[in-house]
C-alpha positions in Angstrom: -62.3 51.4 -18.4 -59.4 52.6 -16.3 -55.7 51.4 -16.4 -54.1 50.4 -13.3 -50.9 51.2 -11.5 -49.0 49.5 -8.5 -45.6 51.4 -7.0 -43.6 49.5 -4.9 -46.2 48.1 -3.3 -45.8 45.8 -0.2 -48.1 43.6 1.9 -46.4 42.3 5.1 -48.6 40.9 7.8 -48.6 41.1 12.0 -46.8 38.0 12.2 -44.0 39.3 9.7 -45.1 37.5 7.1 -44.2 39.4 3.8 -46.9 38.1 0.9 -46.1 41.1 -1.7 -42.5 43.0 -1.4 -41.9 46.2 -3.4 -44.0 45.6 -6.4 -44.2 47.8 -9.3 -46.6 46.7 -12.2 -48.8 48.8 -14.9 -51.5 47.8 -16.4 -52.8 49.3 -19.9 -56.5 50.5 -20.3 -58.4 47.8 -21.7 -55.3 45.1 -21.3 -56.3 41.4 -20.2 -53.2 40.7 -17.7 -52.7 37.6 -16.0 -51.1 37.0 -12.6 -49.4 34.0 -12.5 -47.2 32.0 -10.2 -47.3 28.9 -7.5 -49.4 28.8 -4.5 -48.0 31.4 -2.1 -46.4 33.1 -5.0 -48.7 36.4 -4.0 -50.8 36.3 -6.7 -53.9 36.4 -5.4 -52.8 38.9 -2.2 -51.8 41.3 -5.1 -55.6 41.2 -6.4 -57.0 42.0 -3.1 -54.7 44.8 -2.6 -56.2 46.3 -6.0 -59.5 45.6 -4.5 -58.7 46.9 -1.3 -59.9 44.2 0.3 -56.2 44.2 1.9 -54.4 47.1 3.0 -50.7 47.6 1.2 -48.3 48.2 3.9 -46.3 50.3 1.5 -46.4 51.8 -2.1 -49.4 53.4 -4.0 -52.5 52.1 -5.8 -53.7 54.2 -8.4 -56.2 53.2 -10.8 -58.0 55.3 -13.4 -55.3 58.0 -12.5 -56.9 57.8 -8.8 -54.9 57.7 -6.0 -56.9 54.8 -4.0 -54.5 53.5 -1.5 -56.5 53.9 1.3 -59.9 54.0 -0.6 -62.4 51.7 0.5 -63.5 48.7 -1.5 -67.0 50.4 -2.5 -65.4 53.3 -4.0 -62.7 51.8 -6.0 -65.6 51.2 -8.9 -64.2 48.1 -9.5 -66.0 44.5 -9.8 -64.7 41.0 -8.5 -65.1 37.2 -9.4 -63.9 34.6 -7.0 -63.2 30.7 -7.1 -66.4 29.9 -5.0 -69.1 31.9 -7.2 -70.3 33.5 -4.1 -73.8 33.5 -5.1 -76.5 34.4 -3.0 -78.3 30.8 -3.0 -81.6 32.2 -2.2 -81.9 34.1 -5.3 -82.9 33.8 -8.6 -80.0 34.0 -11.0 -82.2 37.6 -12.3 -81.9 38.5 -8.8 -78.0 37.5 -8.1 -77.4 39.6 -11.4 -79.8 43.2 -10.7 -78.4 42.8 -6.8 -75.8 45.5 -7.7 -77.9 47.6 -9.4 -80.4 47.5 -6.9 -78.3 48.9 -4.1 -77.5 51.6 -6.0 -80.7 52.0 -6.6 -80.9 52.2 -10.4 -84.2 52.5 -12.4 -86.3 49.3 -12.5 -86.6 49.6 -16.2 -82.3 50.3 -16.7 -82.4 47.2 -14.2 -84.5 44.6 -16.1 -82.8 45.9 -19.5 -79.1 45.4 -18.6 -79.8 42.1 -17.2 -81.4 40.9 -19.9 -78.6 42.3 -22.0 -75.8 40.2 -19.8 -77.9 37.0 -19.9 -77.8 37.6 -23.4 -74.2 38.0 -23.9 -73.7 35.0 -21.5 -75.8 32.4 -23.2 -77.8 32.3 -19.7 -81.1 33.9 -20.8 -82.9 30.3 -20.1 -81.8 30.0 -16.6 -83.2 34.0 -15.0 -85.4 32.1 -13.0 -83.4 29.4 -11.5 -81.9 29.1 -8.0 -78.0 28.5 -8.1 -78.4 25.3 -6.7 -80.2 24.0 -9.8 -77.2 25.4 -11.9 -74.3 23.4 -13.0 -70.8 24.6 -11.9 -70.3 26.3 -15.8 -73.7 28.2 -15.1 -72.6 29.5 -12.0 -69.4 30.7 -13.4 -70.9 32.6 -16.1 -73.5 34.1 -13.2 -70.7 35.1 -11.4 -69.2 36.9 -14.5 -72.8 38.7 -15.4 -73.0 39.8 -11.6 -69.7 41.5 -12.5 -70.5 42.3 -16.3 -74.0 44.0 -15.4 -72.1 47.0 -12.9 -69.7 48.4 -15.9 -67.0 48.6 -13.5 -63.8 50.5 -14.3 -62.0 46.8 -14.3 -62.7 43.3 -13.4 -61.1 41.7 -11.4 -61.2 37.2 -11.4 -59.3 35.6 -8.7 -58.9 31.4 -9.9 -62.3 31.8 -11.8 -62.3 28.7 -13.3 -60.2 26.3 -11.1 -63.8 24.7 -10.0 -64.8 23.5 -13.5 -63.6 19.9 -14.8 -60.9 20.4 -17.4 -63.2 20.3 -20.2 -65.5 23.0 -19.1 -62.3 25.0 -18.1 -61.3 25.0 -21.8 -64.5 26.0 -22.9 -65.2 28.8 -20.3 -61.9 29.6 -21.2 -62.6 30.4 -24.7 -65.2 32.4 -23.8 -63.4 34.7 -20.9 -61.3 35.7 -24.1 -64.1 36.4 -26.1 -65.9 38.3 -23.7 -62.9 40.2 -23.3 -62.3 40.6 -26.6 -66.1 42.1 -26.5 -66.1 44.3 -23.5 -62.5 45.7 -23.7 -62.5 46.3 -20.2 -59.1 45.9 -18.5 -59.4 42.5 -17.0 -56.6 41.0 -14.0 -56.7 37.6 -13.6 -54.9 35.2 -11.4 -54.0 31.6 -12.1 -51.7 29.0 -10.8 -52.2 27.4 -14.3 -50.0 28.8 -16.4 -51.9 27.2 -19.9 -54.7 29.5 -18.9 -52.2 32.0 -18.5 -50.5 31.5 -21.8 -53.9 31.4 -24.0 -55.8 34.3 -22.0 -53.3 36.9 -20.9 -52.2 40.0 -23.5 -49.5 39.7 -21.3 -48.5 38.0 -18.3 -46.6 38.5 -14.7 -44.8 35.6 -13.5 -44.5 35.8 -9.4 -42.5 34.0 -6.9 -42.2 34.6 -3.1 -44.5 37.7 -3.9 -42.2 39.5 -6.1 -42.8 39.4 -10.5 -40.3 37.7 -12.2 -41.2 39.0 -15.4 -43.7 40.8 -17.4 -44.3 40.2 -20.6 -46.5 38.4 -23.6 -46.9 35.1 -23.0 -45.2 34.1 -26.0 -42.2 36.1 -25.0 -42.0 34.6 -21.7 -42.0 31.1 -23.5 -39.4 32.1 -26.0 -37.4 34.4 -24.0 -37.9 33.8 -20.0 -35.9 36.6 -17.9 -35.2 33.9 -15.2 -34.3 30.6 -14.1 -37.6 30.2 -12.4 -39.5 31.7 -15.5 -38.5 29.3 -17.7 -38.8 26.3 -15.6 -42.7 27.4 -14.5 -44.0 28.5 -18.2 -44.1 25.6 -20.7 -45.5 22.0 -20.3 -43.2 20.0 -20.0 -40.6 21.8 -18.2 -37.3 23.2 -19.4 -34.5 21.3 -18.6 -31.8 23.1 -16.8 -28.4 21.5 -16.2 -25.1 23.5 -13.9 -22.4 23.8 -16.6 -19.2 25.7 -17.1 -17.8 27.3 -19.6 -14.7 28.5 -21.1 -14.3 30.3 -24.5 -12.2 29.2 -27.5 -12.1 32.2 -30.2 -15.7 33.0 -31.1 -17.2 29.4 -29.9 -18.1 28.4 -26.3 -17.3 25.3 -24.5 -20.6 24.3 -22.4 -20.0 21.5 -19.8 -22.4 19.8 -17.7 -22.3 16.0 -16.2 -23.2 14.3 -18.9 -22.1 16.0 -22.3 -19.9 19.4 -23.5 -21.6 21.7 -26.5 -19.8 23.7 -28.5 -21.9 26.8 -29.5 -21.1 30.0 -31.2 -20.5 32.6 -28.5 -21.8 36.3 -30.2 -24.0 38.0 -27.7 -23.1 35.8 -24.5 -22.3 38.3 -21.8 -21.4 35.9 -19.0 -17.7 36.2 -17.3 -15.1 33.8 -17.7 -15.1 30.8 -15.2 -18.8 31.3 -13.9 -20.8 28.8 -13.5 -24.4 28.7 -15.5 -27.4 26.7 -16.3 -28.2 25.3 -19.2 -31.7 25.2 -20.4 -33.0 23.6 -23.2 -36.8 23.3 -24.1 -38.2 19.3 -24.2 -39.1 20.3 -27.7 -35.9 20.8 -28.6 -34.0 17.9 -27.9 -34.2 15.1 -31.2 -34.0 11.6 -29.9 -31.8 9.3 -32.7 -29.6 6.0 -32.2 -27.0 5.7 -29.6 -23.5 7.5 -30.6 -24.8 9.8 -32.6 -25.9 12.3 -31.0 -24.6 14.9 -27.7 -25.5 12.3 -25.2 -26.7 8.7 -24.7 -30.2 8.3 -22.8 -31.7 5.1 -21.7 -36.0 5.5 -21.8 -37.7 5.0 -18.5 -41.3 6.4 -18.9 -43.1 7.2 -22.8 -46.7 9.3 -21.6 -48.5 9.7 -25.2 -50.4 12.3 -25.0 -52.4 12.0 -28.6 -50.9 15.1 -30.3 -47.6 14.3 -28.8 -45.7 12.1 -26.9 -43.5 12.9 -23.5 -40.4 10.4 -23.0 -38.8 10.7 -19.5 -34.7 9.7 -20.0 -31.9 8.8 -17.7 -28.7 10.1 -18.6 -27.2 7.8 -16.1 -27.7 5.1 -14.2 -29.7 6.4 -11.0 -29.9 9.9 -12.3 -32.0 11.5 -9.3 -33.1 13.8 -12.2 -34.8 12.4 -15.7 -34.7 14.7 -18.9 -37.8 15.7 -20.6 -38.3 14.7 -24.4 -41.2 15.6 -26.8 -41.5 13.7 -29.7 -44.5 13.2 -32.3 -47.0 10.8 -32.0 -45.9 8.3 -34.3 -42.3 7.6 -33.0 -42.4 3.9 -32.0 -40.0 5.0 -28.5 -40.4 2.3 -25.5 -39.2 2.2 -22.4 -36.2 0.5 -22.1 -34.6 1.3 -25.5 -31.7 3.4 -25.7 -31.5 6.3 -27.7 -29.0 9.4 -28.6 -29.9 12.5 -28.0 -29.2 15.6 -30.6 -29.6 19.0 -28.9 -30.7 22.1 -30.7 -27.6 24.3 -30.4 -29.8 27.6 -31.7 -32.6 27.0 -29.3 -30.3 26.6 -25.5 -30.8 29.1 -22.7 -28.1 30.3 -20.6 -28.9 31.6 -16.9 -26.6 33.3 -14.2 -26.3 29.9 -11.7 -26.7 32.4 -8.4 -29.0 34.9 -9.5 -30.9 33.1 -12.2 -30.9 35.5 -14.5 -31.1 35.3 -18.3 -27.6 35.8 -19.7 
C-alpha cells in the first residue's frame, strides 16, 4: 500500500492545450478516492499522470514517499484498469490473470496459487478456462480487476471501470468495487463522470473542472456543504437550483432577492459585502410544493417524472421561464402537469455563493 502525492502538478500539451493546471492533491494510504468531473474536466489525464503513462509538464509525483516524476510506468509498482478491459483475447481468463506474474517470472506454484486465490475472491473460479469472448461484459470487468488484484501493486488505479456495464450490472459491480476495497485496503483512484458512483464509492471525493479540483472532500460533505457554484450544481441528482439575487441587510435578518420571490433569513455567519450580487441555491429536496398564495412563490407544473421512490416535478416560475425549477416530492403526491402550486422554501437549508467567483459564502 502506498499513499500518494501530486504538487502543483500541470499537463499542457504541444498545441497549448492545458488538461491539468497546478494541481495539488493527497491521497491517504489505503484511501478509496474518486476523481470526478465532466468530460474534459481532467480526470482521467490526472490518472495517467500517476501512471506515468503521461509526462506532467510541471510539479512532482510522489508515491509511497518516492519521488517518480520522471519514473517510468514499469517501475511505479502500480496496477491499472481501463474502460475497454484490455484483455488479451487469445487467452484464457487463467492466462490473462498469471500474465503479470509470468513476466516477472514468479514461481509456477506462487503463480497457480495467487490466481486461484483472485478467482476466488472474484466469484470467477468457473470461468479459468474460458476465452474473453465467451465472457459477459460483468466477467470481463471482474478479469480486468483480478489481472490488477493478482500483482499486489502499491495502488490501483481504475479509469471509467464500469461505464461499459448496463445500469444494473453497474450497481452490482459497484457494490462489489467497495467491498473488495473494503477487503484489500489498498489505496484505490478512481475516475468517474458519474458522480452517484462517485457519491457511494469514494472515502472522499475530488470534484474537477477545466482540469483544476474544485473541492476535496467526503462525498457527503460535498453534498451538504459544496465549496463552489459548480460543486453544487454537478453533485446531487436533481441539480441544485441556483438563482442571481441581491441582498441587503436589515438588523440581524437578510433580505434575498431574485426574479421571482424575496426571503428573509437570519443573517449570523454570512460573510458576503453589502450590495454584491450572489446566487441562491437551494436543493430540489428542499423546496415543499402546497396551494397557490401560500407559499414564497407561485409555480405552474410542466413535467412530473416518477421515479418509484420519488417523484421529480419540473416548474415554471413564469410564463416562458427559459429555466424550470427542480422539485422532489414523495411518491404519493397526486402533482400533474398543469396544476398550479406554491412553493415553501426551506430557509435553514439555502446556499449562498459569490456570483463572480462562485465560491461558497
Amino acid at each position: 500500500m502506498a499513499a500518494i502525492s501530486l504538487t502543483n502538478v500541470s499537463k499542457v500539451y504541444a498545441n497549448g492545450q492545458v488538461a491539468v493546471r497546478d494541481l495539488t492533491l493527497d491521497i491517504t494510504d489505503g484511501e478509496l478516492m474518486v476523481l470526478v468531473g465532466p468530460s474534459g474536466s481532467g480526470k482521467s489525464t490526472v490518472v495517467r499522470l500517476i501512471a506515468g503513462l503521461e509526462a506532467a509538464s510541471a510539479g512532482r509525483i510522489i508515491i509511497g514517499g518516492r519521488d517518480v516524476t520522471a519514473v517510468a510506468p514499469q517501475h511505479r509498482d502500480l496496477a491499472m484498469v481501463f474502460q475497454n478491459y484490455a484483455l488479451y483475447p487469445h487467452k484464457s481468463v487463467r492466462d490473462n490473470l498469471a500474465f503479470g506474474l509470468r513476466v516477472r517470472r514468479e514461481p509456477a506454484a506462487r503463480i497457480d496459487a495467487r490466481v486461484r486465490e483472485v478467482a476466488q475472491t472474484l466469484g470467477i473460479e468457473e470461468l479459468l478456462d474460458r476465452k474473453p469472448a465467451q465472457l459477459s461484459g460483468g466477467q470481463r470487468q471482474r478479469v480486468a480487476l483480478g489481472r490488477a488484484i493478482v500483482r499486489e501493486p502499491q495502488a490501483f488505479l481504475l479509469d471509467e471501470p464500469l461505464s461499459n456495464l448496463d445500469p444494473l450490472l453497474r450497481v452490482a459491480t459497484r457494490a462489489e468495487l467497495a467491498l473488495l476495497h473494503r477487503r484489500l485496503g489498498t489505496t484505490m483512484v478512481y475516475v468517474t463522470h458519474d458522480q452517484e458512483e462517485a457519491m457511494t464509492l469514494g472515502s472522499r471525493i475530488a470534484v474537477m473542472r477545466d482540469g483544476a479540483i474544485e473541492q476535496v472532500a467526503a462525498p457527503l460533505t460535498a453534498f451538504e456543504r459544496p465549496a463552489t457554484s459548480f460543486v453544487a450544481r454537478f453533485v446531487g441528482a436533481p441539480a441544485m437550483n441556483l438563482w442571481p439575487a441581491g441582498w441587503s441587510r436589515n438588523g440581524e435578518r437578510l433580505a434575498l432577492t431574485t426574479s421571482f420571490f424575496t426571503l428573509e433569513v437570519d443573517s449570523a455567519g454570512r460573510r458576503t459585502p453589502e450590495g454584491a450580487n450572489v446566487l441562491l441555491g437551494i436543493r430540489p429536496h428542499d423546496i415543499v410544493p402546497g396551494d397557490v398564495g401560500t407559499g414564497d412563490a407561485d409555480a405552474q407544473i410542466e413535467v412530473v417524472e416518477p421515479l418509484g421512490a420519488s417523484t421529480t416535478i419540473h416548474a415554471s416560475l413564469e410564463d416562458g421561464a427559459a429555466e424550470l425549477v427542480r422539485i422532489v416530492v414523495p411518491p404519493h403526491e397526486s402533482l400533474r402537469a398543469g396544476d398550479r402550486v406554491g412553493l415553501k422554501i426551506r430557509r435553514d437549508r439555502l446556499h449562498l455563493f459569490d456570483a463572480g467567483s462562485g465560491r461558497a459564502l
